[in-house]
N, C-alpha and C positions, 0 to 999 in steps of 0.2 A: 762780451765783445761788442763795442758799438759800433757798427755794419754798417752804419750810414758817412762813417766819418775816417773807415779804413784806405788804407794808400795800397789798392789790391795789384800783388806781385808774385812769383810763388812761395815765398816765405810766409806770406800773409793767409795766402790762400790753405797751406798746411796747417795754420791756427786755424780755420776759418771750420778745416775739415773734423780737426781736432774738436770745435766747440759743436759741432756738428754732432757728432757721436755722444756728446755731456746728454744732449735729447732721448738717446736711444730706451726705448722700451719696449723689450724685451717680449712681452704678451704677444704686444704689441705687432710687433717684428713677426712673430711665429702666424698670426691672424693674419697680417698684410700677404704674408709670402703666399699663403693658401689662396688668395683673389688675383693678384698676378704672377703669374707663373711664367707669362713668356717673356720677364723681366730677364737679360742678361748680366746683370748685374745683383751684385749680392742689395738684401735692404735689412738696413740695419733699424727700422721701427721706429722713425720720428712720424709723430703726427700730421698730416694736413695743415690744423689751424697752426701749428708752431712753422712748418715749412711756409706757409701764406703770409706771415707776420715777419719772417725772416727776409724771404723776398721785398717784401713792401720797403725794407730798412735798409738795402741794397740799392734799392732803385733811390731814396734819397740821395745818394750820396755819388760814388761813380761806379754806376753799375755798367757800362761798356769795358773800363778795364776790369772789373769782375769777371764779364765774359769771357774776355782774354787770358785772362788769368787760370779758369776753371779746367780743371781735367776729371774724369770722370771716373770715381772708382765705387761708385755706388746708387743704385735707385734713386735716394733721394736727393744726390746731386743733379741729375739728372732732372729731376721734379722742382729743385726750386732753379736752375739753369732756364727751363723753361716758364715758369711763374715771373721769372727777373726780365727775359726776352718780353711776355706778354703784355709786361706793366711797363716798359719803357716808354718815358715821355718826351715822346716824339709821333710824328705824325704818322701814318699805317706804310707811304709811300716810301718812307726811308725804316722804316722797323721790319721791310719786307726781307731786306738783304740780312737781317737777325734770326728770323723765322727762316731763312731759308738754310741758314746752317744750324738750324736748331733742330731741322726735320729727320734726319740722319737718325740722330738722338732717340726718337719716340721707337718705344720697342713695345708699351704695354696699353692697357685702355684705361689707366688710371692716369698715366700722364697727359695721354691725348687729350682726353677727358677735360683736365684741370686745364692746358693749356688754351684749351680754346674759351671755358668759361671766364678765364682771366683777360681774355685780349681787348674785349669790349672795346670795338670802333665806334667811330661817329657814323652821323647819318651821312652825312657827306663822303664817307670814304665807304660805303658798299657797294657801290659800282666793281672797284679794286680791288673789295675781298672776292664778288663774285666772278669777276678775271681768276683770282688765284687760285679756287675752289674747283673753277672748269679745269684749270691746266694739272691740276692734281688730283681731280678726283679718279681718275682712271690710269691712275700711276700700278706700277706691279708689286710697286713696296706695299704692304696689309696698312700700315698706321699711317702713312701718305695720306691713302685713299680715306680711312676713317675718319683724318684729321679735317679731308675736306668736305666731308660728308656732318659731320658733328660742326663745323663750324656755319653749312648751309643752315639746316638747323636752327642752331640759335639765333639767326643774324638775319637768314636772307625768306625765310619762309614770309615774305610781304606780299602788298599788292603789287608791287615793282617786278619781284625776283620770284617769286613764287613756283607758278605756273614750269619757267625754266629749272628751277630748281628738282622739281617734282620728274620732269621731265631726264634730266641728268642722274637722279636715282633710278627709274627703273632702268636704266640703261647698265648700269654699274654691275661688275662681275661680282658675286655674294658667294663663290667658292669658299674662301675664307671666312672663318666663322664672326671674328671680331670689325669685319666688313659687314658681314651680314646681319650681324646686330646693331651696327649701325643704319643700316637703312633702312632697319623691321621698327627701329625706334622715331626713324625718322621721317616715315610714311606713318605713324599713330598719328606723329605731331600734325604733320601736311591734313591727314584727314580733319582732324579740328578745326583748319582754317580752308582748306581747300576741298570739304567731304565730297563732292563731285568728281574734281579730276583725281581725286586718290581713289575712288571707286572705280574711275574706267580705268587705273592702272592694274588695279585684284581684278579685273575682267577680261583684262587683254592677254595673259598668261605673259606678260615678260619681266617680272620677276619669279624666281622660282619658287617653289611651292613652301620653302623649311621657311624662307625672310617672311612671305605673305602670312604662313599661318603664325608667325610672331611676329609678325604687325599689326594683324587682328587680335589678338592675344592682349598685347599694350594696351591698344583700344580697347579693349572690354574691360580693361582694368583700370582704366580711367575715368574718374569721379569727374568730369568732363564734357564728359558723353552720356546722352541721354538710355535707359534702358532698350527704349525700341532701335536705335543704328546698333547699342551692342549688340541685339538677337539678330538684327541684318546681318552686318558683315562674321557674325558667328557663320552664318550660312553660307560666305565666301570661301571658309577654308577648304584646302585639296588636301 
């Protein structure tokens, strides 16, 4: 099927789903399903690199009526829906209103995940992510909040955004488990660039105790970090 050159409509998109499924493996499928589980949707075992390569072949060509077009009856619809939103070539301020009906969609940490590694802004357009990152990250939706939590992360842990960034995690309710592994992953990273003010955050007791001791956790398992901070912050856990 050449994806960069389809006239996308629902006929097309029925092929689309059809060639979709020609990927499925099976192992494959039975491994995926065991790591996300709060995936509402069935997954029928295409790989990453092939869902990454399929996206990429969409975005040539018209992937806006792709989007229109998509309905969602499976995982990895859903996974490259989101991979095609990330990679649209357009500028962040107009890609917002894509991302913004694309967040509905995020059900698991694998999507989240990929979607944000894929979106890769400019320098000039992080002001705009960290607007969108504050107005979400304390959403009540679980993969909202991760989304904007994994995208501070990748993007905003600067000298610019930092400091707010950090400051925006400990605040963040980590009730939620796949919230709270995001900001037990996200406060390792902070510490690497920020080791001061992520230590007065493990000092002030306002992240609870399960995110802190698997923040320190990452941190100590990080080739990264010297021996003597990982036997320090060993001795922050509660």
């Amino acid at each position: 099927m050449e994806l960069s050159k389809v006239q996308w409509n629902g006929r097309a998109y029925a092929e689309f789903r059809d060639y979709l499924l020609s990927f499925s493996d099976e192992k494959y499928r039975a491994f995926h399903s065991g790591l996300c589980k709060t995936s509402r949707y069935p997954i029928i075992g295409v790989r990453l690199p092939i869902m990454q390569k399929i996206s990429s072949e969409i975005v040539k060509g018209k992937p806006l009526y792709f989007l229109m077009a998509a309905s969602v009856q499976s995982y990895e619809e859903i996974m490259i829906r989101g991979l095609v939103t990330a990679k649209l070539k357009m500028p962040l301020a107009e890609k917002f209103v894509y991302i913004e009906e694309f967040l509905p969609y995020i059900d698991n940490w694998a999507v989240c995940d990929s979607f944000c590694t894929a979106l890769k802004p400019k320098k000039n357009e992080l002001y705009m992510l960290f607007e969108f990152c504050k107005e979400h990250a304390f959403s009540q939706n679980t993969y909202e909040t991760r989304t904007a939590v994994v995208l501070m992360m990748r993007y905003l842990l600067t000298d610019e955004f930092g400091e707010d960034v950090i400051s925006i995690l400990e605040n963040i309710d980590c009730t939620e488990y796949y919230v709270g592994m995001a900001v037990a992953w996200a406060l390792s990273e902070s510490f690497i660039k920020f080791r001061e003010r992520t230590l007065e955050v493990f000092s002030s007791g306002n992240v609870d105790a399960a995110t802190q001791n698997r923040a320190i956790q990452k941190i100590r398992d990080s080739y990264r970090v010297s021996d003597s901070d990982k036997a320090f912050v060993n001795s922050l856990k509660r």
